[in-house]
C-alpha positions as CSV (number, residue, x, y, z in Angstrom):
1,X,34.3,67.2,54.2
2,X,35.4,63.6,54.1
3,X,34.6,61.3,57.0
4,X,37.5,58.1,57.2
5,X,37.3,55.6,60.0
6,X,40.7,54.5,60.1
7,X,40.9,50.6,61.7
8,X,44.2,50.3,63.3
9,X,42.6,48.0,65.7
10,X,39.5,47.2,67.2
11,X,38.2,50.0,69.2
12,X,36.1,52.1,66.6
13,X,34.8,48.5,65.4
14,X,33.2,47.7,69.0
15,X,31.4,50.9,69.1
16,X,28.6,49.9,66.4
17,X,26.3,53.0,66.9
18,X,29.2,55.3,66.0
19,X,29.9,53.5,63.3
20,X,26.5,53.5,62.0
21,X,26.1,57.2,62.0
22,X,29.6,57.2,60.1
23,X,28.6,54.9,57.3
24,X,24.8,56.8,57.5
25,X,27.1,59.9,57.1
26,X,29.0,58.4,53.7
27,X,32.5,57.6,55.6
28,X,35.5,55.6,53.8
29,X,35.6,52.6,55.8
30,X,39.6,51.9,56.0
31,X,41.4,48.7,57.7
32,X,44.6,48.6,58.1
33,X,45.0,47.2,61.5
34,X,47.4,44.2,60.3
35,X,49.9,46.6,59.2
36,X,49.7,48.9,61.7
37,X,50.1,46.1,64.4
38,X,53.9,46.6,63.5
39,X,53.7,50.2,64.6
40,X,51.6,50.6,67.5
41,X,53.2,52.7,70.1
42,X,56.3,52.7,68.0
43,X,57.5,51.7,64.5
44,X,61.3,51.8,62.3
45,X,61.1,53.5,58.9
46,X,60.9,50.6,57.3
47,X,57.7,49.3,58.8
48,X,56.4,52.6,58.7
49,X,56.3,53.1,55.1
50,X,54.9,49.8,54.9
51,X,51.9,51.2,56.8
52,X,51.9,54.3,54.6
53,X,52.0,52.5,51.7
54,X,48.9,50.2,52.8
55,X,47.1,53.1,53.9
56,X,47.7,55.7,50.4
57,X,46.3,52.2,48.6
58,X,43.2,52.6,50.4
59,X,42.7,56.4,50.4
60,X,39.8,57.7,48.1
61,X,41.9,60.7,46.1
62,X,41.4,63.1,43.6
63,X,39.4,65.0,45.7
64,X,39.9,68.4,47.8
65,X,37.5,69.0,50.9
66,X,39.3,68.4,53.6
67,X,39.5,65.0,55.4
68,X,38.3,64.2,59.0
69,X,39.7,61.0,60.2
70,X,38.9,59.0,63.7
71,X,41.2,56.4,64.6
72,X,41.6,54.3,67.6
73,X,44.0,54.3,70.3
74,X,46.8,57.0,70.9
75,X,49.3,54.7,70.9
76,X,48.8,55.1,66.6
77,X,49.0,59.1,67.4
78,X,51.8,59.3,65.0
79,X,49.9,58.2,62.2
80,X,48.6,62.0,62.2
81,X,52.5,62.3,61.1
82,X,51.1,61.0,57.7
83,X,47.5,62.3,57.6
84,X,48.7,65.6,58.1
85,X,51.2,65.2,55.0
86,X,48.3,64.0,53.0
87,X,46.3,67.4,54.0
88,X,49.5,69.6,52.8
89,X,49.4,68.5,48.7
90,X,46.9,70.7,48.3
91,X,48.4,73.8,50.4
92,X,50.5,76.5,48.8
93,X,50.3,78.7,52.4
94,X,52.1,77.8,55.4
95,X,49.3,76.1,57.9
96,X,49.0,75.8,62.2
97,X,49.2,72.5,63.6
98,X,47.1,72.5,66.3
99,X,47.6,69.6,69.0
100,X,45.1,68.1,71.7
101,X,46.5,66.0,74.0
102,X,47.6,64.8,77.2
103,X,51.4,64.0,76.7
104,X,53.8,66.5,74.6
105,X,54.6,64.0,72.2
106,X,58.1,65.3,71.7
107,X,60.8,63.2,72.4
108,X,64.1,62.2,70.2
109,X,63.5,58.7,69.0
110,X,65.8,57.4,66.3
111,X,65.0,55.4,63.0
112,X,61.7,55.5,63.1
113,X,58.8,57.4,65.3
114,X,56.9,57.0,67.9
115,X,53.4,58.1,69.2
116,X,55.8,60.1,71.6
117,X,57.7,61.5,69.4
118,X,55.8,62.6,65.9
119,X,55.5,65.9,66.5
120,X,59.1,66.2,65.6
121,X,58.6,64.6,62.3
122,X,56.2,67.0,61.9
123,X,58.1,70.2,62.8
124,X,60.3,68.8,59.6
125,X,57.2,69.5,57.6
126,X,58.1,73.1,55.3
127,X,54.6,74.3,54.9
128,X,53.6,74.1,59.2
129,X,54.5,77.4,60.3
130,X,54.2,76.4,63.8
131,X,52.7,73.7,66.1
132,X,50.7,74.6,69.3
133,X,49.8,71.9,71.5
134,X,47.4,72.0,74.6
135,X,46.2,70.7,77.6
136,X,48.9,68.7,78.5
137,X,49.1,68.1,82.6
138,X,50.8,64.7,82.4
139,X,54.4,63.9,84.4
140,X,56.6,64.1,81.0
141,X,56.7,67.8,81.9
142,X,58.3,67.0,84.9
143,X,62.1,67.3,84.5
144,X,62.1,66.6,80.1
145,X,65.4,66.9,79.7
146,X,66.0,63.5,81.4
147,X,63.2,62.3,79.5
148,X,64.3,62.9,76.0
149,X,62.4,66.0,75.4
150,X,63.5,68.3,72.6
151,X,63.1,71.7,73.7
152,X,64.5,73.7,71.1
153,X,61.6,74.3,68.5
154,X,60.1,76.0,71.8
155,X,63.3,78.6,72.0
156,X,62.8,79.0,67.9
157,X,59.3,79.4,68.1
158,X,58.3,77.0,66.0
159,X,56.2,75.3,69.0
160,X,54.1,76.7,71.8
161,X,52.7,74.4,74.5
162,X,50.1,75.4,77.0
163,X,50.0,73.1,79.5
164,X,45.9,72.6,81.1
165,X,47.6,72.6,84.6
166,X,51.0,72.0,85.5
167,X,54.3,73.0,87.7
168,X,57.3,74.7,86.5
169,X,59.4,71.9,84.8
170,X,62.9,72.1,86.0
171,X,65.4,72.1,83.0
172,X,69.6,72.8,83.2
173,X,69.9,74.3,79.5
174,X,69.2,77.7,78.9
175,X,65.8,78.4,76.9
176,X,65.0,82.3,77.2
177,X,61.2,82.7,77.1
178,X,58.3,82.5,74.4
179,X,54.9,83.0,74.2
180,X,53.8,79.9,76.3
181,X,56.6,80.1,78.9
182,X,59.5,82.1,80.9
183,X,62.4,80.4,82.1
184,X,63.0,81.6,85.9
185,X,65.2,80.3,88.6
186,X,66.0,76.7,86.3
187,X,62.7,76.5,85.6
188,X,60.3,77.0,82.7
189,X,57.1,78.3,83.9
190,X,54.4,77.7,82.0
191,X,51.0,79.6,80.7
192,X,48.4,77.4,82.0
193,X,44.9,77.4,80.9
194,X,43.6,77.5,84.5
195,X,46.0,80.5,85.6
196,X,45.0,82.3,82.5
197,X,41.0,81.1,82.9
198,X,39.8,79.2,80.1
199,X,37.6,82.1,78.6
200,X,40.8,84.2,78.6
201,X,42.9,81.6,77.4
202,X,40.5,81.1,74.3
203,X,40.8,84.6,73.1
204,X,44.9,84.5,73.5
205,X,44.9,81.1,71.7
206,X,43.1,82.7,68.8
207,X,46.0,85.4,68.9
208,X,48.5,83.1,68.5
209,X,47.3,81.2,65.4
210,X,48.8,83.8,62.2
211,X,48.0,81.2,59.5
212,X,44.7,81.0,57.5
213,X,44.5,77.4,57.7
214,X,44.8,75.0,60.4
215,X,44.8,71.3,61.1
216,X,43.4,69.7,64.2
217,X,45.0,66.5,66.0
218,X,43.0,65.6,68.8
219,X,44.4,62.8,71.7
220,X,41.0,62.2,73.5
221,X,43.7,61.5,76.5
222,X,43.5,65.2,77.4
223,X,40.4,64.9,78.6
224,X,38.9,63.4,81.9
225,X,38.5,60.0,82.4
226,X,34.4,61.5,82.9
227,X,34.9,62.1,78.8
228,X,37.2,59.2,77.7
229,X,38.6,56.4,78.4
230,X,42.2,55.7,77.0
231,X,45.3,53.3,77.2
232,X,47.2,56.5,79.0
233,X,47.3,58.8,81.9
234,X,44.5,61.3,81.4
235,X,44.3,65.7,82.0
236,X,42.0,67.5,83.1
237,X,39.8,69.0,80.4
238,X,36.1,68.3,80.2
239,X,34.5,67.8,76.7
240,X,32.5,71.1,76.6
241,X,35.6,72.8,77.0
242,X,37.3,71.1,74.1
243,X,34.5,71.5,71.9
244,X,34.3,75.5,72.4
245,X,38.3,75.6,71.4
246,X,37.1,73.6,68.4
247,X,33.9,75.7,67.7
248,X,35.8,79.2,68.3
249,X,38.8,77.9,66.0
250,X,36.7,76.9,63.2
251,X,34.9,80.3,63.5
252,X,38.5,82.3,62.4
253,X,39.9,79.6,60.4
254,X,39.9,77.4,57.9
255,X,40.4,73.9,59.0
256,X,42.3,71.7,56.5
257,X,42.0,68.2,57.7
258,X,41.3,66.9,61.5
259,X,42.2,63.7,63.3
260,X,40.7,62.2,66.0
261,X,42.3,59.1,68.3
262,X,42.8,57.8,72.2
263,X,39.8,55.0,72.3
264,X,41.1,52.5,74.5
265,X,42.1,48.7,72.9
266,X,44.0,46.1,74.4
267,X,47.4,46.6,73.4
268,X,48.6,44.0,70.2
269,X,51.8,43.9,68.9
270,X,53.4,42.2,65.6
271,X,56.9,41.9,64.8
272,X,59.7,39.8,66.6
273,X,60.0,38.6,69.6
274,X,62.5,41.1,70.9
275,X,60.5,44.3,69.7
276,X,57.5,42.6,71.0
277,X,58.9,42.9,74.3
278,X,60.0,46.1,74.3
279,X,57.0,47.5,74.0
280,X,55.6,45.4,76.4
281,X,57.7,46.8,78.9
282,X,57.2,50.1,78.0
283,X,53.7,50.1,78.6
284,X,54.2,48.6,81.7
285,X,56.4,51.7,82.7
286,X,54.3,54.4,81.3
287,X,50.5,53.3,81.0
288,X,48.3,52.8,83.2
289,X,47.8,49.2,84.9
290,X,44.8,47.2,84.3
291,X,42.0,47.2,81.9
292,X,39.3,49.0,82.0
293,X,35.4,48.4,82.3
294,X,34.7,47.5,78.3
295,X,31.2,48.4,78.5
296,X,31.7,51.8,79.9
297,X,34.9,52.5,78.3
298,X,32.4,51.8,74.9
299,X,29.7,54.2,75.8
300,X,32.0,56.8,77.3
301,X,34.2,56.7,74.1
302,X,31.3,56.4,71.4
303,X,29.6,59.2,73.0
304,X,33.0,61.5,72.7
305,X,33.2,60.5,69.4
306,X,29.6,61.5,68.3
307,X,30.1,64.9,70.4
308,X,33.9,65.6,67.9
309,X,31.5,64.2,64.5
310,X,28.8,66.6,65.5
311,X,31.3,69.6,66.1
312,X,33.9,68.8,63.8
313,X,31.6,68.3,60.9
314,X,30.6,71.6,61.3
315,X,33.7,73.4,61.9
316,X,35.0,71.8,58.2
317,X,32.1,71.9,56.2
């Protein structure tokens, strides 16, 4: 396995133990956090393959174990977009993308991507047989239609979403039923991990994953603010949890790459004036107000982090 701390900003820098037992551990040390101030939360193609291009000069390569990387906030969660390519060169099967996190991450979002909207870019992606994401409880399951969701890849089955806990979501298009929901009534009902009980739901996870190999994205937003501390709304899964799903995974399957992000950092943003304030007001309309505490947000986070190094390191050695 190879261990990269990706600097998109400063949050993996403040936590110095963690990054200690990273650089103890051999980890590439990567910073990038001046070109990928041009793409936090969102970025147009054209700044995103700057980033890519900044980060591919930096990548060790040549090599084949497969690559764990922890990055810092989620508001660079569609940098996995890229990682995830990286982790395909070497893949003649088709893989499972396998998706922690808080928020669905699927709306539209034209000429460029955003950490909202990457797992489209990634259902473009020939060799991911299918995406699963879970633990989402957040609002954007609400009424997604009116908030740009795209709904189809859950009709062709190329995506299955289990939420942690959450009400039907009312919809007006027709979507039929898969393995993670029913439409009934204008509504898509949803398998929850607490309906199903999260024993039960590990053991019909496992039988939804056909493919050999599997990559990991986790959002450290889908866990309680008890086990993280992010820039966005948080779910309700507790760290022991996610670690089982993690353990039990790696027990079937080979994992081909993993990705870690959600450490809270004070939102910076480059670029123009304009896109500067867009963003700005974005935030203001979907994150959280406030800061938090920095000292506890630091020991809360670093201590997630070591808990995913210890596990994760296992699961892909």
């Amino acid at each position: 396995m190879r261990l990269t701390l990706l600097h998109v900003d400063d949050a993996l820098e403040l936590q110095l133990d963690f990054i200690c037992a990273c650089t103890h551990a051999g980890a590439e040390l990567i910073g990038v956090a001046q070109e990928a101030s041009a793409i936090r939360l969102w970025g147009r193609q054209q700044k995103l393959d700057d980033f890519r291009e900044a980060l591919v000069k930096q990548l060790s390569s040549g090599k084949t174990e497969p690559r764990l990387t922890f990055m810092g906030s989620g508001d660079f969660h569609h940098i996995t977009a890229f990682l995830v390519t990286f982790a395909l060169e070497n893949q003649t099967a088709p893989i499972t993308l396998i998706h922690f996190d808080n928020h669905p991450d699927w709306v539209k979002f034209d000429n460029g991507m955003h950490c909202g909207s990457w797992i489209n870019r990634a259902l473009e992606f020939r060799k991911i047989e299918k995406i699963i994401t879970l633990g989402v409880c957040s609002d954007d399951l609400k009424r997604p239609e009116w908030k740009s969701a795209n709904l189809a890849p859950l009709s062709q089955g190329l995506l299955e979403l289990y939420p942690y806990d959450h009400a039907p979501s009312r919809v007006r298009r027709d979507y039929g039923s898969g393995a993670s929901f029913e439409q009934k009534s204008g509504s898509l009902h949803w398998k929850t991990i607490r309906h199903m009980g999260e024993q039960n739901f590990i053991e019909y996870l496992l039988s939804r994953i056909k493919t050999k190999s599997v990559y990991l994205t986790i959002d450290k937003d889908v866990l309680t603010r008890e086990d993280a501390i992010t820039n966005w709304d948080q779910g309700s899964m507790r760290m022991p949890y996610l670690l089982s799903l993690l353990i039990e995974i790696g027990k079937r399957h080979v994992v081909i790459g993993a990705d870690v992000t959600g450490d809270y950092s004070t939102p910076r943003y480059s670029g123009n004036l304009w896109t500067r304030l867009c963003k700005r007001v974005e935030i203001l309309m979907d994150q959280p107000r406030g800061k938090p505490d920095q000292a506890q947000a630091l020991n809360i986070n670093s201590a997630a982090n070591h808990a995913l190094l210890e596990v994760l390191s296992e699961v892909m050695a």
